[in-house]
C-alpha positions as CSV (number, residue, x, y, z in Angstrom):
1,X,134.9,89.9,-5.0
2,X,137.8,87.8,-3.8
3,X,136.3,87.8,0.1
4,X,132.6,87.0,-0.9
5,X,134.8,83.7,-3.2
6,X,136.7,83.1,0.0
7,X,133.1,83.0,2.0
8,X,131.6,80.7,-0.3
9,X,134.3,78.4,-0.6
10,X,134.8,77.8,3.2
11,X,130.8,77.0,3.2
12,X,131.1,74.8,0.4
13,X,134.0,72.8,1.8
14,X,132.8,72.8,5.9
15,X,129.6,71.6,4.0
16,X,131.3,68.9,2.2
17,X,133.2,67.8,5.4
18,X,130.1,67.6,7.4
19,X,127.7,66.0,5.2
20,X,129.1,62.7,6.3
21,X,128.1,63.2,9.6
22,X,124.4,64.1,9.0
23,X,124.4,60.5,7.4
24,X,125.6,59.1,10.3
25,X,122.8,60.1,12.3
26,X,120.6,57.9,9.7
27,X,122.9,54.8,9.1
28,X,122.1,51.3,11.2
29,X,125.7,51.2,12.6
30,X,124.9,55.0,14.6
31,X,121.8,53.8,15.1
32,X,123.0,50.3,17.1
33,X,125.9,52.7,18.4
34,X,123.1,54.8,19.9
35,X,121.2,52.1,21.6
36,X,124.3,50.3,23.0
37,X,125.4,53.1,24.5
38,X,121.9,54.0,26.0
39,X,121.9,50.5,26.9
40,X,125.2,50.6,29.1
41,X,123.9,54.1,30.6
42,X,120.6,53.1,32.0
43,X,122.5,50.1,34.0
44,X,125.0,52.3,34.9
45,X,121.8,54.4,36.5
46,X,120.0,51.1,37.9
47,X,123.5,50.1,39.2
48,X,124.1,53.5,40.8
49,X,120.0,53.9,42.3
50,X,120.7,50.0,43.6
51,X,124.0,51.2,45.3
52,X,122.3,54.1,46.9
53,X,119.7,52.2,48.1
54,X,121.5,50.3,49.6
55,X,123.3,52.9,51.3
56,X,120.4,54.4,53.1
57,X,119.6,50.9,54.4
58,X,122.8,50.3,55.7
59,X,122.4,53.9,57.1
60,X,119.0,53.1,58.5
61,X,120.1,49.7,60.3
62,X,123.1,51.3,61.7
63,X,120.9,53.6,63.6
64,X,118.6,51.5,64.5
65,X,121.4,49.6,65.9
66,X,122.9,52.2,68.0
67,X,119.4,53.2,69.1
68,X,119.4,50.0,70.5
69,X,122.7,49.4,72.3
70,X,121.9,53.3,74.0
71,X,118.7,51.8,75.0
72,X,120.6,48.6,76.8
73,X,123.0,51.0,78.5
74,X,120.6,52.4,80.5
């Protein structure tokens, strides 16, 4: 009796504790939370795809460049 009492407490209280955060997911402020922080992620993504693209231009002119200079040594 005393451990199905224990059971049900500890369900009743990890439900109490909880419920705030299932109302979170609802309220404007997580909401606004939500979208700044996808907000700051996708330019994170655009900054990091830029950065990269960048890179394999670099890459691509640097060996151009030394195609080039082998081509003038000869």
């Amino acid at each position: 009796m005393s451990n199905s009492m224990g059971i049900a407490s500890v369900f009743v209280l990890s439900s109490l504790l909880l419920s705030p955060l299932a109302m979170a997911e609802e309220s404007p402020a997580f909401v606004a939370r939500n979208a700044e922080f996808a907000a700051v992620h996708q330019e994170a993504r655009d900054a990091v795809a830029a950065n990269k693209a960048e890179t394999v231009k670099d890459a691509k002119q640097t060996a151009s460049k030394v195609s080039v200079d082998a081509n003038a040594d000869s």
